[in-house]
C-alpha positions in Angstrom: -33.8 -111.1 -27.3 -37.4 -110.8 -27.1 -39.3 -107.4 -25.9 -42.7 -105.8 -25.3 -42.9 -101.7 -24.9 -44.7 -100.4 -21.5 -45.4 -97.1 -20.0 -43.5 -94.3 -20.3 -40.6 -95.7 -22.4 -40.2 -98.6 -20.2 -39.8 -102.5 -22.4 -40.1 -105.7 -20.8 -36.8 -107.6 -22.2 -35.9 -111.3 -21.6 -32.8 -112.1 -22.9 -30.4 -115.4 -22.8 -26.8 -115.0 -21.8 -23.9 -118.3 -22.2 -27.2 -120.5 -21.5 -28.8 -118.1 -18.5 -32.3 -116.7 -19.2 -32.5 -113.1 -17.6 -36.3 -110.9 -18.1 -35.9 -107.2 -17.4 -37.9 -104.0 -17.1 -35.3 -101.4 -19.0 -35.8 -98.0 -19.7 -33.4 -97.6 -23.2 -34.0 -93.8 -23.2 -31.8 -93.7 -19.9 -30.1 -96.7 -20.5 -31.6 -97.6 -17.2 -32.9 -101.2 -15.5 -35.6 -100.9 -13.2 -35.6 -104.6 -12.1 -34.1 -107.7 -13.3 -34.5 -111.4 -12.6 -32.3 -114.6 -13.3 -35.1 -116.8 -14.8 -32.6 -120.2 -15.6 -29.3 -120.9 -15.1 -26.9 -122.4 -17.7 -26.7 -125.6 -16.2 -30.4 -126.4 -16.8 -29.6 -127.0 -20.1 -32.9 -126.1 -21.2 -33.9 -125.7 -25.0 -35.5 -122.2 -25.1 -37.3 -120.9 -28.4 -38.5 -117.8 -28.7 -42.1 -120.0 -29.9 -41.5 -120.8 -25.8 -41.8 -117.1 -24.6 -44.3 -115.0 -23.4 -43.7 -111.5 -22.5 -47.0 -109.2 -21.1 -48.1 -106.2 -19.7 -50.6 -106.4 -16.7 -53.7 -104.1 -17.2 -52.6 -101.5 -14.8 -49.4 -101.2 -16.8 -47.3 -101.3 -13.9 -46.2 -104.7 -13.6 -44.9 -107.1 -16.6 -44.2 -110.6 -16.9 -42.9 -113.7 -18.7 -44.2 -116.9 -19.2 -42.2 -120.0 -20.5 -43.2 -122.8 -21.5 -47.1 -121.5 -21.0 -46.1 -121.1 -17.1 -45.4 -117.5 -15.7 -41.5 -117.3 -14.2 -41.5 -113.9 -13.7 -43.0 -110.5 -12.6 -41.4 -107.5 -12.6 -42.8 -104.5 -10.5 -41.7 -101.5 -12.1 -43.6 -98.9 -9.6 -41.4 -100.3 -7.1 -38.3 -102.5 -8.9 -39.7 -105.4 -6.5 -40.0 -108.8 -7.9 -41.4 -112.6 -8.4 -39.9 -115.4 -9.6 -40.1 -119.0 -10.0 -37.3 -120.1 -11.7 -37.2 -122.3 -14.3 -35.4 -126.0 -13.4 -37.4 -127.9 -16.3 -40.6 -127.8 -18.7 -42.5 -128.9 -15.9 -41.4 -126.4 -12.6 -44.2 -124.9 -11.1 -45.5 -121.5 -12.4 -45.4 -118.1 -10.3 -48.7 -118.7 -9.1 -49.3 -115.8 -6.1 -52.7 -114.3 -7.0 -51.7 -110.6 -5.8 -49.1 -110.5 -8.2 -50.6 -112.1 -11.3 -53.6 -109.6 -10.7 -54.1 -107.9 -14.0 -52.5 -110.6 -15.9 -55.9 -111.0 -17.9 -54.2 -112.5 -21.4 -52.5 -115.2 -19.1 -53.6 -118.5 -19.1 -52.3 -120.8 -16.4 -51.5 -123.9 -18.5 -51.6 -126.3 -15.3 -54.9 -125.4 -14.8 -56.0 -125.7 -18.0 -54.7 -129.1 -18.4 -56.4 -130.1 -15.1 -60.1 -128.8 -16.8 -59.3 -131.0 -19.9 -58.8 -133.6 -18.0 -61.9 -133.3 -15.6 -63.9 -132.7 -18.8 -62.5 -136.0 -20.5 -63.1 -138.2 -17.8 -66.6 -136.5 -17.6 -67.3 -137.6 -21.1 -65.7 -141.1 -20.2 -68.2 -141.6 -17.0 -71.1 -140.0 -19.3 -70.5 -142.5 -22.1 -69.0 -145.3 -20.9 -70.3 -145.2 -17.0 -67.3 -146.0 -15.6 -65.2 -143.7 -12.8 -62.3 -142.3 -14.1 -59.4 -141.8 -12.4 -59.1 -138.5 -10.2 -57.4 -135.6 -12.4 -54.9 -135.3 -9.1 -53.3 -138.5 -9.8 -52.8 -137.9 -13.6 -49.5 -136.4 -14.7 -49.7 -132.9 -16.3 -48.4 -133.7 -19.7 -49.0 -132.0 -23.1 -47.0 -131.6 -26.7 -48.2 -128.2 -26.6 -50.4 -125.7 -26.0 -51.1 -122.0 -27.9 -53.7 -120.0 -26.9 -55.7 -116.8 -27.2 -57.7 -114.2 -25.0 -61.4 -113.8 -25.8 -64.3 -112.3 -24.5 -65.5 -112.4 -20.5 -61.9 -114.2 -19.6 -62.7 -116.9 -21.7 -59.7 -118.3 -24.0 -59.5 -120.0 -27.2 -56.8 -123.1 -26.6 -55.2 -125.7 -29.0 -53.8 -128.3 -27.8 -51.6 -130.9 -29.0 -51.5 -133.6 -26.9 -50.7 -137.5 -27.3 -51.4 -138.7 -30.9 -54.4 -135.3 -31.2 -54.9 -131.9 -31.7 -58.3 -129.9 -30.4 -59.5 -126.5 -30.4 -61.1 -125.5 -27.1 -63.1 -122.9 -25.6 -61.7 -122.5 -21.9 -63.7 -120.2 -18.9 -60.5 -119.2 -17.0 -62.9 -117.6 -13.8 -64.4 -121.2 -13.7 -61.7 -123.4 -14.5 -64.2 -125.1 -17.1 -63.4 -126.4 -20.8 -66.9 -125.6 -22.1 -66.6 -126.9 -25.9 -63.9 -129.0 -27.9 -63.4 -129.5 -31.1 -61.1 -132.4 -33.0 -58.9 -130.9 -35.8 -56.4 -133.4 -36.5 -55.1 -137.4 -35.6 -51.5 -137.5 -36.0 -49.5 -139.6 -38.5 -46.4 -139.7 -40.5 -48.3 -137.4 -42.9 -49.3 -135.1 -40.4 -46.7 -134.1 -38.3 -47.6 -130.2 -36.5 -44.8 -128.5 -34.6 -45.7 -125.3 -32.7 -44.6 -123.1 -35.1 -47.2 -124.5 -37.8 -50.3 -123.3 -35.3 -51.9 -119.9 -35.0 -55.3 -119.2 -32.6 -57.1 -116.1 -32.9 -60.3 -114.3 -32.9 -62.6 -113.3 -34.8 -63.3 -109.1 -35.1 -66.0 -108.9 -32.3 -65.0 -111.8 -30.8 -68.2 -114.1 -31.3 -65.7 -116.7 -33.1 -62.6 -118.4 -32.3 -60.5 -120.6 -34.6 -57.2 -122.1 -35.5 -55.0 -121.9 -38.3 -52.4 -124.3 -39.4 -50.1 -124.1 -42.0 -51.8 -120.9 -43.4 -55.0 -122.6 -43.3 -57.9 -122.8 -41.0 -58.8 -126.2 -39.5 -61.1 -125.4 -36.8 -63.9 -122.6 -36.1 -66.3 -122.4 -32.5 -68.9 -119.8 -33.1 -70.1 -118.7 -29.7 -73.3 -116.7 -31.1 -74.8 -119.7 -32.6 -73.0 -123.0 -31.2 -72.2 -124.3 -34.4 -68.8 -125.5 -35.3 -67.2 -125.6 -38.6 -63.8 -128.0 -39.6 -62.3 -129.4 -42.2 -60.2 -132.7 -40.6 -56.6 -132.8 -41.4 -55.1 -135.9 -43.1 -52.2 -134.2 -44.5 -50.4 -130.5 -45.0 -52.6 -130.7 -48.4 -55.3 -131.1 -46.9 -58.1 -128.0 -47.8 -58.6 -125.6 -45.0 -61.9 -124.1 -44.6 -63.2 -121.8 -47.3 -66.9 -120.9 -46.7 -66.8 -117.0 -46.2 -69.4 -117.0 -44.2 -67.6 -119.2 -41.4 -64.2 -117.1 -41.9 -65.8 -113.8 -42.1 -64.8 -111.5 -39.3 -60.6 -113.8 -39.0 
């Protein structure tokens, strides 16, 4: 059981029952449920770690949510006991995507539409480089290993991404839809082999620098104040992590 305390005593809970994913708003004080939601079913048969959950409070404090596997399956109005949901089928079922009711959301990143901007800025560095059209980012498949991610500064997000045989930091405009700056931390091979739970993005203090960490160390640094970037590339879970103090100052 996962949960994330609210307003006036009130947690968001998302619990799994015999297989069945269920996310609450629940009032422990009264022993009271405000609204509740059937995320999944049992039959799915869908592998859920907690590393795959999400819970979140929307600025206004009157509405939480839950996103699973980076897409939001449910909001729960607790003003009201009124709620969303997009249940979960597979890895890949489209997100709770209404704009009314994700308003407020600001630490949520929409992980379709992130992976649509990596895409549009890959095949922009393809046609840039290499001059030839790529193929439109509406007939590529939506695929990823995974994705962690963190809120900074103006809506912007620091993202990592794990994806075919790499792994890259990037700095992501969330208004615009726009990956402004990538980083490369890592090639995958049998020596290097990062699950979700080795990864860890986060800011700076101030915000003027995002980075990631893996395996306790940090790989990959995007300084926003002065556009430099800072890495060490990983060959194996030996390999150094950064140590100038200057670079992690502030993490």
């Amino acid at each position: 059981m996962l949960e994330l305390e609210g307003p006036k005593g009130v947690f968001a809970v998302f619990s799994e029952d015999e297989g069945a994913g269920y996310f609450c708003a629940y009032k422990p004080e009264e022993d009271t449920v405000v609204a509740q939601v059937q995320v999944y079913e049992a039959s799915a048969g869908l592998a859920v770690r907690e590393t795959d959950i999400r819970l979140m409070w929307a600025t206004d404090r009157k509405k939480c949510g839950v996103a699973i596997f980076g897409r939001m399956r449910a909001v729960l109005d607790i003003e009201n006991g009124s709620e969303l949901c997009a249940p979960v089928q597979d890895r890949l079922s489209p997100a709770a995507a209404d704009p009314k009711w994700l308003e407020g959301f600001d630490d949520y990143l929409d992980l379709d539409q992130f992976i649509r901007a990596r895409q549009r800025y890959w095949k922009e560095m393809v046609k840039e480089h290499e001059g030839t059209e790529p193929t439109p980012e509406d007939r590529t498949p939506v695929e990823t290993n995974f994705i962690h991610y963190a809120s900074g500064p103006n809506r912007t997000f620091a993202v990592f991404e794990d994806y075919a045989e790499t792994g890259y930091l990037y700095l992501y405009s969330r208004p615009e839809q726009t990956v402004l700056r990538s980083l490369h931390v890592y090639d995958r091979s049998k020596k290097l082999d990062v699950t979700p739970g080795d990864v860890e993005v986060m800011w700076a203090t101030g915000k003027t620098k995002c980075g990631v960490a893996i395996w306790g160390k940090m790989r990959g640094i995007i300084d926003l104040a002065s556009g430099q970037e800072g890495r060490v590339r990983m060959e194996s879970r030996d390999t150094p992590g950064i140590g100038d103090r200057e670079w992690l100052e502030g993490f």
